[in-house]
N, C-alpha and C positions, 0 to 999 in steps of 0.2 A: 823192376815193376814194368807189365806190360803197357805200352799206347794205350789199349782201353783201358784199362783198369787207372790209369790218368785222367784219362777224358771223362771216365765218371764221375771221379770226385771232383774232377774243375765244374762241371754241370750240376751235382750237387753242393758246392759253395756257393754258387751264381746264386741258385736256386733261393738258401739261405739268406744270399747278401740281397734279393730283389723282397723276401719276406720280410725282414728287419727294416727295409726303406721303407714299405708298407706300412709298416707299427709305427715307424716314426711321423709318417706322415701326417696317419690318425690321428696321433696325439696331439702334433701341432694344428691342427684344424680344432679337434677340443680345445687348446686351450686357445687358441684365437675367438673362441665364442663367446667365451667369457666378458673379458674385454667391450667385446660388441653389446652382450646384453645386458652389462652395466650401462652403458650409454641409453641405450633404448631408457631402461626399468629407468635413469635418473632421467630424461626429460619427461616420460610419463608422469610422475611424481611432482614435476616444477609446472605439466598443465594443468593438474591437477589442482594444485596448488594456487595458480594464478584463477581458476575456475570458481573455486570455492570463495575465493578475495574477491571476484566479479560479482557472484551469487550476493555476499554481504552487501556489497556497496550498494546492487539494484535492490534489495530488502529493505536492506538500512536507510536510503535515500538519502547518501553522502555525512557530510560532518553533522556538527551538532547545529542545531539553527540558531540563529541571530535573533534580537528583538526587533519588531517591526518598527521603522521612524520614517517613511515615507508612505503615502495613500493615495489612492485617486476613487473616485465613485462610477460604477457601472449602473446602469439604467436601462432597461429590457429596448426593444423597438417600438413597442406603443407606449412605456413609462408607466405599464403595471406596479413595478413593483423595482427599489434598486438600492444599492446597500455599499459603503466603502469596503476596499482589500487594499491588501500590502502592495503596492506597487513595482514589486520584485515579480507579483509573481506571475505564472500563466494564466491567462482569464479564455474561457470558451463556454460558448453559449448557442443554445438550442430550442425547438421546440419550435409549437405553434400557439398562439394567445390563447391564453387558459392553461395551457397544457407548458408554460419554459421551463428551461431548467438550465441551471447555470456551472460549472464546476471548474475553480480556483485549486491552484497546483503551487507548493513551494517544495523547499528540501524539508522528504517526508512527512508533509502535511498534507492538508484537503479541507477545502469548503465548500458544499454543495449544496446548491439552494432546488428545491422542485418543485412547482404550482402545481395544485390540485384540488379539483371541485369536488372529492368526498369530504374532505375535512370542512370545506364551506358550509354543505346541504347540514353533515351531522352540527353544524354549531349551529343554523339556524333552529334545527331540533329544538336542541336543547335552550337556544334564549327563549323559545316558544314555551317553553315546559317552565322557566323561571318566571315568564310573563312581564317583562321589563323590571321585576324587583329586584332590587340590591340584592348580591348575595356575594358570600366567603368566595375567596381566590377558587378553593379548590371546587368549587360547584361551576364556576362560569364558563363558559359554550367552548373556550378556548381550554381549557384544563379537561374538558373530557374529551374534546377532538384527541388532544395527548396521549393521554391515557388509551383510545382505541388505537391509535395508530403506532405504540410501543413496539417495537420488537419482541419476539419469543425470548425469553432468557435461555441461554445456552453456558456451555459450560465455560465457555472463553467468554462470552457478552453479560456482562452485568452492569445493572443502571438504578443509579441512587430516586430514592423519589424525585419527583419535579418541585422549581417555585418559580416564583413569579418575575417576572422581569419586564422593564417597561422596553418599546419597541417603537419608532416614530408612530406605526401604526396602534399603539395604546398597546395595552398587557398582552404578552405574550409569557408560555410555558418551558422553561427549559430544564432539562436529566443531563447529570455529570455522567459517563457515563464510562466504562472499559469494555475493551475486547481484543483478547490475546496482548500482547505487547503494544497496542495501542490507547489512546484518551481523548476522549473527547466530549463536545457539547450537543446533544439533543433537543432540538427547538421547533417547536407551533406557534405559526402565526395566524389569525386569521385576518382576510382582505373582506374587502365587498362581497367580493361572489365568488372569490376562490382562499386557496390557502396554502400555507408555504411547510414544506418539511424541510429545516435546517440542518445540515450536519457538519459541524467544525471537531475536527479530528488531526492529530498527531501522533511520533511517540510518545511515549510514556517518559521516555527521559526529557524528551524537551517542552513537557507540559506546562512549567512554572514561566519559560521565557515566551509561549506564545499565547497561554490564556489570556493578557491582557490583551492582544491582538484581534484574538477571538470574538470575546464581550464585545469591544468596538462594531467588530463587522455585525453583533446581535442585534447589538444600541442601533446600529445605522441603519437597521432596516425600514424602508419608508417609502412615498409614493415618487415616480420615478421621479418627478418635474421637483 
């Protein structure tokens, strides 16, 4: 065999052995990806994961609530208008006289209290239109502020009729009422020369342990002093 006719085939082996390094190489970089994007795909999937558990918890408003057993009383800055809460929980208050508004925070609940002078003008209305006579719960100045000032029923918000409930300020209106996975109490009151929209609200699951809660902060509504 000649020198070239050598030198060829040593050139075409090379050639061969440097294409087969190639194919190996390839394949090890394929399968090394693998590997890598299982890694990825499973932490994607555990923030996910942790995401959705955040989402609940900020939703859910943590465990299940407690019964209320301590209290203190809030009383506006001129002593309009002030009522006991849980003493757990956050208290923030606003507004200018006439116009406050108060809003009470626990694990996933709310009590929101807000003064306002259309419910006062429409109950003078109507004590006017009574003309000082005795009359049924459901006709007095306080039961039809209520009834104007109801919400739209929606497909998630439904509210049982109103009754009557005593309030330091004398009879006031209150509707049981739901909306979406929530429960709560819908309340009128009226003052002198303004009037109060109450809203005490939970879950739905923890409805039985804060209703009496609830009642109370209704019961306590009264003049601040």
């Amino acid at each position: 065999m000649s020198e070239r006719g050598s030198s060829r085939r040593d050139a075409t082996d090379d050639d061969e052995d440097r294409v087969r390094i190639k194919k190996k190489k390839k394949k090890k970089r394929k399968a090394s990806r693998w590997p890598m994007l299982a890694v990825v795909g499973g932490a994607g999937a555990l923030a996910l994961i942790v995401a959705i558990w955040a989402l609940i918890k900020l939703v859910g408003g943590g465990g299940p609530a407690q019964p209320v057993t301590a209290w203190e009383r809030f009383v506006t800055e001129e002593s309009e208008f002030g009522f006991d809460y849980p003493a757990s929980w956050k208290i923030k208050a606003y507004g200018l006289h006439d116009k406050r508004e108060v809003d009470v925070t626990g694990s996933g609940a709310s009590i929101n209290v807000k003064e306002n002078l259309t419910g006062s003008l429409v109950g003078d209305i109507a004590n006017a239109a009574n003309r000082g006579r005795e009359v049924e719960d459901e006709r007095l100045p306080v039961a039809q502020v209520h009834e104007l000032r109801r919400p739209e029923q929606t497909r998630t918000y439904r509210e049982e009729p109103a009754v009557t409930v005593m309030t330091k300020f004398g009879k006031a209106r209150r509707s049981l009422y739901k909306n979406g996975g929530k429960q709560g109490y819908r309340v009128t009151v009226l003052m002198h020369q303004t009037a109060l929209d109450v809203y005490c609200e939970c879950r739905a699951s923890d409805w039985e342990t804060l209703r009496p809660a609830f009642e109370r902060v209704i019961e306590s509504l009264g003049r601040g002093g």
